[in-house]
N, C-alpha and C positions, 0 to 999 in steps of 0.2 A: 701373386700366389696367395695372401694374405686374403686378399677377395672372394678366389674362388675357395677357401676353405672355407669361409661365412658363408659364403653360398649354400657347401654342401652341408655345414649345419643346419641351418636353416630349414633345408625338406629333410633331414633325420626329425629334425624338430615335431615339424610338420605332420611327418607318419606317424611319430610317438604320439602327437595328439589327437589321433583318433579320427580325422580327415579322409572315412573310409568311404566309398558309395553303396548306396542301399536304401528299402524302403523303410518310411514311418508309419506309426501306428493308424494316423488320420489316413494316411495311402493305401493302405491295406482296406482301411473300413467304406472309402469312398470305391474302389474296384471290388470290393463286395455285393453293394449296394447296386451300382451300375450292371454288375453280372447279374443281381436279382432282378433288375428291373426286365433284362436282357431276356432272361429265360423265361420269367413269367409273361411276357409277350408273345414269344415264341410257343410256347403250353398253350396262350389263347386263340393265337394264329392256328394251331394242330386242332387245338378243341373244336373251334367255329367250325373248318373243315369237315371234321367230321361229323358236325350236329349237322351240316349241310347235306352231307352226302347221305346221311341216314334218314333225313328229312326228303331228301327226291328221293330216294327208294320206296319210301313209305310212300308219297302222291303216287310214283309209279304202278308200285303193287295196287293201291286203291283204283288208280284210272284203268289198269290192267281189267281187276275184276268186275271194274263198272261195264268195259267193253266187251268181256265173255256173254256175262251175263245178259243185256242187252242184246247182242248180237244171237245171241243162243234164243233169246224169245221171240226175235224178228223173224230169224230163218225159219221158225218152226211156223208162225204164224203166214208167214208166204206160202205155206201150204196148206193149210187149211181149206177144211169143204165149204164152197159160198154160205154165208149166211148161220155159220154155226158157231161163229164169234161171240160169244157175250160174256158179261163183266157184272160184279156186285158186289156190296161189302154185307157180313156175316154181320150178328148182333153184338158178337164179341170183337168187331173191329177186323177184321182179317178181309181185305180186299183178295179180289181174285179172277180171272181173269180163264173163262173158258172154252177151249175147240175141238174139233174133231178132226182130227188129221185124214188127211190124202195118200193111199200107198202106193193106188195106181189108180189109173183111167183107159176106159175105150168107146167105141161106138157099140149099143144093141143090134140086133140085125132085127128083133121081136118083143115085147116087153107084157107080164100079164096085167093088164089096165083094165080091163075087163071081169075078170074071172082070177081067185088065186091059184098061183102054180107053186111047182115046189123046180122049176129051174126056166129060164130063157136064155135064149141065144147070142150073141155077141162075136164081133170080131175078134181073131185070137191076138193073142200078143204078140210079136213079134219074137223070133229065137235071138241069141247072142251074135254079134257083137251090139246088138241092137238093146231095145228094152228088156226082153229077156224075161226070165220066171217073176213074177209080180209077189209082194205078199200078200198072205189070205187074208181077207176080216166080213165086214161087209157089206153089202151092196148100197149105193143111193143114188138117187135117179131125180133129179131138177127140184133140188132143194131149197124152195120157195114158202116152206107152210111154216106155221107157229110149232107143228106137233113134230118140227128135224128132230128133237131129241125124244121123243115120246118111240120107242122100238116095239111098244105092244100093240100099237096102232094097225091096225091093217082094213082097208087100205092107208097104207104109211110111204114116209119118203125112203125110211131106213129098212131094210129085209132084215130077217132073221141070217144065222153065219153062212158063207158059204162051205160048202163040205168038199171042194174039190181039193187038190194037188195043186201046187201052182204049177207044174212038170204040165199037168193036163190041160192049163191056160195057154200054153204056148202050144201055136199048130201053122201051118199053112192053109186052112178051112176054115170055117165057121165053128165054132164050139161052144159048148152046152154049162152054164153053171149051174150045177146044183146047189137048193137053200135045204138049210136043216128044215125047215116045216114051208107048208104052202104061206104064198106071201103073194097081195097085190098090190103093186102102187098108186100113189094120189095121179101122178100126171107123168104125162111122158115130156121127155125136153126136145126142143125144138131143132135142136142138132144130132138128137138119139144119145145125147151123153151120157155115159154112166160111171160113178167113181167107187172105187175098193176103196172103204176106209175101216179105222180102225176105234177103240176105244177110245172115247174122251178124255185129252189133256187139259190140267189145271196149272197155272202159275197162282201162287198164293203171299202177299207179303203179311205174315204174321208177326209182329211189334217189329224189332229189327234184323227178320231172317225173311228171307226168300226162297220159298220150295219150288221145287217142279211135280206134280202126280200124275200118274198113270195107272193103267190097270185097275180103277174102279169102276167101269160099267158106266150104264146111261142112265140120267135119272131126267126127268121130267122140268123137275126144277132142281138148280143150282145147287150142288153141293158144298161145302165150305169145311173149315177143318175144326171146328167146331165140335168139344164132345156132348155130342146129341148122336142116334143111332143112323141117319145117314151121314155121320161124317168122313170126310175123307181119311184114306189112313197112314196112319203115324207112324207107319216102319218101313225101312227099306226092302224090298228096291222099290216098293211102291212112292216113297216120297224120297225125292233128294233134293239138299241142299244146294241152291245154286251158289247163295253171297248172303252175309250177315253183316250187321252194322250200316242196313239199307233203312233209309226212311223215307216218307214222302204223305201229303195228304192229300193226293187222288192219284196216285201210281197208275191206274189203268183208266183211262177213257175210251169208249167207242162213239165213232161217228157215223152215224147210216150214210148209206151213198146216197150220190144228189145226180142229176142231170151232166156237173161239173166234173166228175171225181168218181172213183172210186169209195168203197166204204174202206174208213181208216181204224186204227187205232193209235192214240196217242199214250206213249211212256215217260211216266214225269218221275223220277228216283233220285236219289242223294245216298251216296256212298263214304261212308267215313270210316275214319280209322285213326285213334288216338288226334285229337283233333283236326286232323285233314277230310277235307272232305272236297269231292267232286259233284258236281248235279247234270244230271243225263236228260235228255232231251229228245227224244225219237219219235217221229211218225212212221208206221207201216203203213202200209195200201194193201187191202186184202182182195182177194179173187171175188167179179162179183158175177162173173160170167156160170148161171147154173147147169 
């Protein structure tokens, strides 16, 4: 008995002196430090992520608009009238790049190569579900001369507008275009081809923006956006914006066709954006068939 009271002194002893569990000051400060080290890893792992993800978005949206763009100048130039391609850089540095679009095409049935008229004949266009009403602009016929863009020419490749309906182009018969004034042409084409086109498009890269223009008319020689009094113009909808933060030092080449090939042109661009940047690379093949 004697024993076991020693005994149970002993753990009173024991409790009374303070024998209690729990952390110390150095424990506290080292589970601090290891939590710091914890979370601040964690914030880096979140952070990276997301410089990551903001970082492809940004290549994306830039590769995006490299590929609009691009692609919007190629389809346009896949239709263009043979041989109405050309390209040059302004004094103030503004390369440019310009065509005559295609609205529609058909065969003459008569053409005036001889004498000027003020309309000739042609196959109509077909009704719907087929070709269908064509748009109006105006007439060119085997676009082979220096003077395609020269329209006061006469004889010329290009007539003055046509004044019909397109309602009136579509027939089952033969039908008749009329031109606002009498007009003859240089040559006839060897398949009786003749194409509706329309005003002259410009791509323009001016330092690091890239426009599209329309709606300025034909001029003989090259216009550029240069302010001098034929320059192209500066307002919408006449000029839009296709991509900015484009650069490049020969953006547009043309290649005359060869034996081998078609006539090309080639598209050399870099697109950036807060230091990302893509570089674009394209060949067109243009129509050489007049």
């Amino acid at each position: 008995m004697g024993f076991q009271g020693g005994d149970h002194r002993q753990r009173l002893d024991d409790y009374k002196g303070g024998r209690q569990g729990g952390f110390t000051l150095i424990e506290l400060i080292v589970v601090m430090v290891v939590m710091g080290i914890l979370s601040f890893g964690t914030v880096r792992v979140i952070l990276n992520t997301s410089d990551a993800y903001s970082d492809a978005a940004r290549r994306d949206r830039v590769g995006s608009t490299a590929r609009a763009a691009v692609e919007r100048i190629a389809r346009e130039l896949r239709n263009a009238l043979p041989n109405s391609v050309r390209s040059g850089t302004s004094p103030a540095g503004a390369a440019c790049l310009e065509y005559v679009p295609i609205l529609a095409g058909s065969n003459y049935v008569d053409l005036p190569l001889t004498a000027a008229s003020t309309a000739f004949s042609t196959i109509p266009f077909s009704t719907p579900p087929f070709s269908g009403a064509p748009a109006v602009g105006r007439v060119a016929v085997y676009p082979l001369f220096t003077t395609l863009y020269d329209i006061s020419a006469n004889p010329g490749v290009i007539s003055p507008p046509v004044t019909a309906t397109a309602v009136s182009l579509v027939s089952t018969a033969v039908v008749s275009v009329p031109l606002a004034s009498a007009h003859q042409f240089s040559a006839g084409s060897p398949t009786r081809r003749w194409f509706m086109v329309a005003d002259p498009v410009s791509f323009c890269l001016e330092g690091e923006r890239l426009y599209r223009y329309q709606d300025y008319g034909f001029s003989t020689s090259q216009r550029y956006p240069d302010p001098v009094a034929t320059a192209l113009p500066a307002t919408t909808p006449q000029r839009r914006l296709l991509a900015q933060g484009v650069s490049a030092v020969t953006p547009f080449v043309l290649l005359p066709a060869t034996l081998q090939r078609n006539a090309m042109v080639e598209l050399s661009l870099r697109f950036s954006q807060q230091g990302e940047g893509v570089d674009i690379h394209h060949e067109v093949q243009l129509r050489n068939a007049p």
